[in-house]
Backbone as CSV, one residue per row, in Angstrom:
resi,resn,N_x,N_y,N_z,CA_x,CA_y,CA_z,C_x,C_y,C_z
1,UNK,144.415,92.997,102.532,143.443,93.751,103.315,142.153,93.886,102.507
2,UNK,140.739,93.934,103.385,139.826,93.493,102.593,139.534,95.128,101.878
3,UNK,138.720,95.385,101.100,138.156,96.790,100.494,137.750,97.081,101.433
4,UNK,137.122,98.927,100.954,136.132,99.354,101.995,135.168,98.775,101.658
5,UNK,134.566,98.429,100.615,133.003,97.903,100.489,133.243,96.729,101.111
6,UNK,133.761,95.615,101.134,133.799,94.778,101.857,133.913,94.783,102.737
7,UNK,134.730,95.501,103.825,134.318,95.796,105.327,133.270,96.145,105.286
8,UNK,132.584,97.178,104.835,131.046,96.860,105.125,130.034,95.961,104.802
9,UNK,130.342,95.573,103.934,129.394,94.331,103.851,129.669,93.171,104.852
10,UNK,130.928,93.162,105.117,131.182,92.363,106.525,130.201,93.097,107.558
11,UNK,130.306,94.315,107.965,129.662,94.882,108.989,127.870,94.550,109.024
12,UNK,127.618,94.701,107.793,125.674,94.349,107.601,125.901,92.941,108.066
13,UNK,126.669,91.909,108.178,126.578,90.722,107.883,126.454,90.152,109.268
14,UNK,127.474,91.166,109.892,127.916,90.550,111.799,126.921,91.006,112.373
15,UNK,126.075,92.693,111.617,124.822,92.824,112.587,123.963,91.772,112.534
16,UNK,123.362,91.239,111.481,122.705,90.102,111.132,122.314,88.575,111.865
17,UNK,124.047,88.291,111.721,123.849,86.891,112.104,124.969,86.877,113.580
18,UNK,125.398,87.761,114.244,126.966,87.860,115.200,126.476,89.466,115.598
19,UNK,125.231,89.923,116.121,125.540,91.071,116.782,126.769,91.638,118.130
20,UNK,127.296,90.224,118.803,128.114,90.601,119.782,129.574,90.651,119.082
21,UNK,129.393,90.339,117.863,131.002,90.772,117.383,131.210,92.093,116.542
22,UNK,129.960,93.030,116.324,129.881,94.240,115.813,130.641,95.014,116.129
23,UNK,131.232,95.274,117.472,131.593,96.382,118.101,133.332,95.789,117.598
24,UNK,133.502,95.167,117.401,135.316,94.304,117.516,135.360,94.908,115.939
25,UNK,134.331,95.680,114.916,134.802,95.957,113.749,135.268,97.483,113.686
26,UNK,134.811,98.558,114.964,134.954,100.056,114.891,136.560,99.728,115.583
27,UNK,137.132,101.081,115.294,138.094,101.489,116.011,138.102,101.699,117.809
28,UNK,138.823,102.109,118.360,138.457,101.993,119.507,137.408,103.165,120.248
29,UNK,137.981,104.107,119.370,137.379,105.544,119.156,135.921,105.771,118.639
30,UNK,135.628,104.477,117.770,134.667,104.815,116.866,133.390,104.580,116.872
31,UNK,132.727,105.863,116.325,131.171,105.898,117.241,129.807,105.449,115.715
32,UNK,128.661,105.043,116.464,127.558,104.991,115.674,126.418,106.097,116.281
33,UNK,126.259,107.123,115.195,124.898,107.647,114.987,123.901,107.830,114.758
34,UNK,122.900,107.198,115.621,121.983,106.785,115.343,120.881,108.181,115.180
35,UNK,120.868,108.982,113.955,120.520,110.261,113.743,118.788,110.458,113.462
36,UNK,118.022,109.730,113.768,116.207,109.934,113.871,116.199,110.068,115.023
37,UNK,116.867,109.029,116.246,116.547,108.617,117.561,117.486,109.512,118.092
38,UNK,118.539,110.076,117.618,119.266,111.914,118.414,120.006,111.290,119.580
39,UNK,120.879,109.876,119.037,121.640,108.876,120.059,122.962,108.942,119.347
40,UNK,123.788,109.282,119.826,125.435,109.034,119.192,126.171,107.816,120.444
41,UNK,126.333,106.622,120.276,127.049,105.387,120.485,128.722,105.883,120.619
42,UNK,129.557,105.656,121.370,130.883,105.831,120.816,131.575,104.523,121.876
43,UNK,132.548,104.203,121.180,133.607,103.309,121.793,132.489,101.951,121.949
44,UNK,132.890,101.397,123.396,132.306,100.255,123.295,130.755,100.823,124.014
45,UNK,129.727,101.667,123.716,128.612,101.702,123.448,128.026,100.950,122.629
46,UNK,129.024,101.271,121.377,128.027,100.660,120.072,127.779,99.051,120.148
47,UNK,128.154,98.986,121.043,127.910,97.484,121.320,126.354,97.264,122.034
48,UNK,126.223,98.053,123.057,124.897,98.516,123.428,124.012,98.678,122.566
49,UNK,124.412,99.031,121.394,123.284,99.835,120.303,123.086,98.615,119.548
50,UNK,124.515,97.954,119.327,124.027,96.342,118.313,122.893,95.788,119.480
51,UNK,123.054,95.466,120.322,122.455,95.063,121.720,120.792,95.294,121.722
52,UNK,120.681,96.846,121.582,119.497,97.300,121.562,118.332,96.924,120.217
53,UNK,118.713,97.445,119.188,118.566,96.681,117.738,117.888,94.938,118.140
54,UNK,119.126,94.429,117.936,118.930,92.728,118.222,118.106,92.412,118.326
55,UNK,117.557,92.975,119.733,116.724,92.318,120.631,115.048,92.990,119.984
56,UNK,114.906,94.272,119.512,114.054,94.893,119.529,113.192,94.166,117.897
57,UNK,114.309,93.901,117.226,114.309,93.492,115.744,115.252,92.535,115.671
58,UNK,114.639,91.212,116.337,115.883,90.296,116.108,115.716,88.989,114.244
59,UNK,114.729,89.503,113.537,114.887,89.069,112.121,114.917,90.155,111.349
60,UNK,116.343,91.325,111.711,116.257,92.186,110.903,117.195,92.304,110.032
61,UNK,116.777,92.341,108.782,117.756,92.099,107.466,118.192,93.421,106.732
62,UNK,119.089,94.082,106.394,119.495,94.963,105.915,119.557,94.319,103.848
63,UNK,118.282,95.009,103.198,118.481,94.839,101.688,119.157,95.981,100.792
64,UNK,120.608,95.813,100.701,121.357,97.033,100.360,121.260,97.243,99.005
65,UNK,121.072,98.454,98.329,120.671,98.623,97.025,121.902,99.348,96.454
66,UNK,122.737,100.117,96.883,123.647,100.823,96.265,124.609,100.984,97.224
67,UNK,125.629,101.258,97.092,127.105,101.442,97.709,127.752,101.909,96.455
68,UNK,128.678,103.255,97.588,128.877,104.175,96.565,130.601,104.086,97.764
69,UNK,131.628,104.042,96.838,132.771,104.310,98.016,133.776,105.378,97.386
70,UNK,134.432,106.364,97.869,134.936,107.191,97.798,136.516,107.419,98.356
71,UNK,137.601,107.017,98.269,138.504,106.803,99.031,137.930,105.770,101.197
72,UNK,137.911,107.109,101.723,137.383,106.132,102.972,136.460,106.743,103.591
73,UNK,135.248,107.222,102.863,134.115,107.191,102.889,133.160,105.861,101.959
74,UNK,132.280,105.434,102.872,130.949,104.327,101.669,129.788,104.836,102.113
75,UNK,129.157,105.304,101.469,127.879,105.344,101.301,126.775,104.401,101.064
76,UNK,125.834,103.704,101.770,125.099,102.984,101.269,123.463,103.104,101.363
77,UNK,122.824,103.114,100.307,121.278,103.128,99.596,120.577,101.864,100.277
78,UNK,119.822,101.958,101.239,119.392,100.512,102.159,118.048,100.697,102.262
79,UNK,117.544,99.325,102.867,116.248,99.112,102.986,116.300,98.007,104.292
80,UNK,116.110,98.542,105.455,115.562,98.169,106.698,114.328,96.983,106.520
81,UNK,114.386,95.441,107.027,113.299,94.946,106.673,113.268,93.848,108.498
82,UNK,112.331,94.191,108.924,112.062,93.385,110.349,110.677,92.982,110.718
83,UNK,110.714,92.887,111.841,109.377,92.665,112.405,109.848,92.826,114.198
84,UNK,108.798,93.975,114.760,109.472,94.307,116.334,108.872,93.533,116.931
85,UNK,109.847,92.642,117.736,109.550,91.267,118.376,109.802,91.684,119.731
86,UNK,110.707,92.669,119.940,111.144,93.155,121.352,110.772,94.786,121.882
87,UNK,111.295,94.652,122.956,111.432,96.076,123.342,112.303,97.069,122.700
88,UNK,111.739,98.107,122.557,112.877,99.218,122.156,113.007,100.154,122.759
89,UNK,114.148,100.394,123.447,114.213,101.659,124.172,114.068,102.653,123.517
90,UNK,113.477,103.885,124.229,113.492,105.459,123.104,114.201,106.042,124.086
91,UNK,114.666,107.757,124.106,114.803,108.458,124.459,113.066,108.987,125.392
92,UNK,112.163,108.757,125.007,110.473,108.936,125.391,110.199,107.591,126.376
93,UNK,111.150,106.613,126.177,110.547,105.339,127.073,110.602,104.448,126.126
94,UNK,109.759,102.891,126.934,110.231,102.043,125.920,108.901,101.487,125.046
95,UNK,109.115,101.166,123.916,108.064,100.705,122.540,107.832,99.443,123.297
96,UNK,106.941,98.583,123.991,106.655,97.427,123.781,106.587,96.765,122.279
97,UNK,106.812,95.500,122.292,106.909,94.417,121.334,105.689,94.741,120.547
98,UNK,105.513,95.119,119.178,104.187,95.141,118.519,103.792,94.141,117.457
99,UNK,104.811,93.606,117.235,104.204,92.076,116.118,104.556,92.388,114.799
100,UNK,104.638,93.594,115.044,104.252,94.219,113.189,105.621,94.505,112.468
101,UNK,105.260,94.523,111.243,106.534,94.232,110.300,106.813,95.690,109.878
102,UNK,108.142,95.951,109.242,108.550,96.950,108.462,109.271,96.896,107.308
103,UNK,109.359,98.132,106.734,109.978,98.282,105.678,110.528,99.583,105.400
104,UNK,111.748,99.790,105.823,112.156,101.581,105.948,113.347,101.862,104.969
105,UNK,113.256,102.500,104.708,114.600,103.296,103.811,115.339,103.917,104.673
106,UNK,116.569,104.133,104.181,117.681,104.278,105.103,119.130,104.517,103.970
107,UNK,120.115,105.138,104.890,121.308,105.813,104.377,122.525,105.632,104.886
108,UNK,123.207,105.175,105.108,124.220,104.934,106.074,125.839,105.490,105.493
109,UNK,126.233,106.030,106.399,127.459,106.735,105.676,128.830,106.395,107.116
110,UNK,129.821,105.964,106.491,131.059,105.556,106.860,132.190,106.237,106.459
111,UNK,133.277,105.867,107.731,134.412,106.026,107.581,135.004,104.979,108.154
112,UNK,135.981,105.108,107.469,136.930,103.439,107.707,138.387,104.321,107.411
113,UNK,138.865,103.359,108.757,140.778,104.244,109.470,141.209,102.631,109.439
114,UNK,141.773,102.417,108.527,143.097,101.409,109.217,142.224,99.840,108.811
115,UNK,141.042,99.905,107.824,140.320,98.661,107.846,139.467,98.906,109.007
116,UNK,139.041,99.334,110.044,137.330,99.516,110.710,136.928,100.751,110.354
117,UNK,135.679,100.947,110.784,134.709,101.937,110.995,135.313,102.594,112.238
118,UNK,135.261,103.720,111.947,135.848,104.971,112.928,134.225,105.799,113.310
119,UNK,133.676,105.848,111.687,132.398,106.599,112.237,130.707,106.088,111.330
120,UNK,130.115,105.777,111.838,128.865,105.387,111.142,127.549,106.068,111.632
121,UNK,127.352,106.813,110.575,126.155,107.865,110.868,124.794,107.015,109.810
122,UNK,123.948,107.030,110.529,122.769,106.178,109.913,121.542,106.663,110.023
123,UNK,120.849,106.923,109.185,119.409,107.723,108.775,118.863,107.223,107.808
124,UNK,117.811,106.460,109.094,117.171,105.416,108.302,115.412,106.467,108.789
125,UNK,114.393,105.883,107.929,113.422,107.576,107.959,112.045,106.609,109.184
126,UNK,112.606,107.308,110.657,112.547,107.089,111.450,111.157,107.426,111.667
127,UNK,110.740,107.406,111.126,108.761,108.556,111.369,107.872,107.128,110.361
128,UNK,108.752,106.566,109.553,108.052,105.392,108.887,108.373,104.835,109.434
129,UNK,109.249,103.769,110.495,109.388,102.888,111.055,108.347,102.832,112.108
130,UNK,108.368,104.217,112.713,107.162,104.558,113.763,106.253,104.337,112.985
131,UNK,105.408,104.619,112.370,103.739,104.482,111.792,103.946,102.947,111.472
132,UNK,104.637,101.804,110.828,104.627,100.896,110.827,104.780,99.750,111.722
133,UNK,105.193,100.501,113.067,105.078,98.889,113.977,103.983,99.669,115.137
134,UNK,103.066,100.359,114.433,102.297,101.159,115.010,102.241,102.152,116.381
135,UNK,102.872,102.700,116.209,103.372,103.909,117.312,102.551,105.034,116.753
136,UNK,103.354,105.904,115.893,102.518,106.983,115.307,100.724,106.677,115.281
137,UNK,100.588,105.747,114.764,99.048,105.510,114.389,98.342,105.723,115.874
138,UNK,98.900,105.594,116.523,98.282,105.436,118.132,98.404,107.288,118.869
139,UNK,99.833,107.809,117.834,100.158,109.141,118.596,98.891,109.890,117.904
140,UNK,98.745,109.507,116.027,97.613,110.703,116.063,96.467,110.491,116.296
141,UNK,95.870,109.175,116.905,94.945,109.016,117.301,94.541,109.829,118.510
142,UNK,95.639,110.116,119.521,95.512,110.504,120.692,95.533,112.183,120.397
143,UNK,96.528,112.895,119.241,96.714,114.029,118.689,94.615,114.325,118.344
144,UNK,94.321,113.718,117.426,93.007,114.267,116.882,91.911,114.628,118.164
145,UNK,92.254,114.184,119.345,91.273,114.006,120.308,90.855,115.243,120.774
């Protein structure tokens, strides 16, 4: 049976290059939290959410700097790197495609039951992703008015 760090590094790997086989790595139960955007994924949602991602950021590379594992908790120290080529749905509506590249920091914390992910809570710093594919820059433009 593989480690926990290695199931996750499997998991960065299927978002990557196999987003439709993401969801075949959680439990059946098991949800993604997507905690800037105030979206919790569960069961076969998170398939939706690989779905959503993909398309919105489909050259998006996860550069992992630290992994920390703890019995069946992993922790991992990340760096978000894309360019928004697509739509992104918000909770506010949707981001049209902006061209522009990023570079975000991010945290991702797991649990793993039985070899999958049961739970993946992810806080990646969602207010820099906005000012970089230019959203914010446009909100305080409209804010200063």
């Amino acid at each position: 049976m593989a480690s926990n760090e290695e199931i996750i590094r499997e998991l960065y790997e299927v978002a990557e290059t196999e987003p439709k086989k993401f969801r075949s790595l959680f439990t059946d139960k098991g949800y993604w939290w997507d905690v800037p955007a105030g979206v919790k994924y569960e069961g076969d949602d998170v398939a939706r959410a690989a779905d959503i991602y993909s398309v919105a950021f489909p050259d998006m590379h996860r550069e992992l700097h630290d992994i920390y594992v703890d019995g069946d908790i992993v922790v991992v120290r990340l760096t978000l790197h894309g360019t928004h080529l697509g739509d992104l749905p918000t909770a506010l509506g949707t981001i049209p495609a902006t061209g522009k590249a990023f570079h975000v920091p991010s945290c991702d914390i797991f649990r793993i039951e039985d070899g999958q992910v049961s739970a993946f809570d992810c806080y990646y710093a969602g207010t820099i992703l906005l000012g970089q594919i230019g959203v914010l820059s446009n909100l305080e433009a409209s804010i200063r008015k």
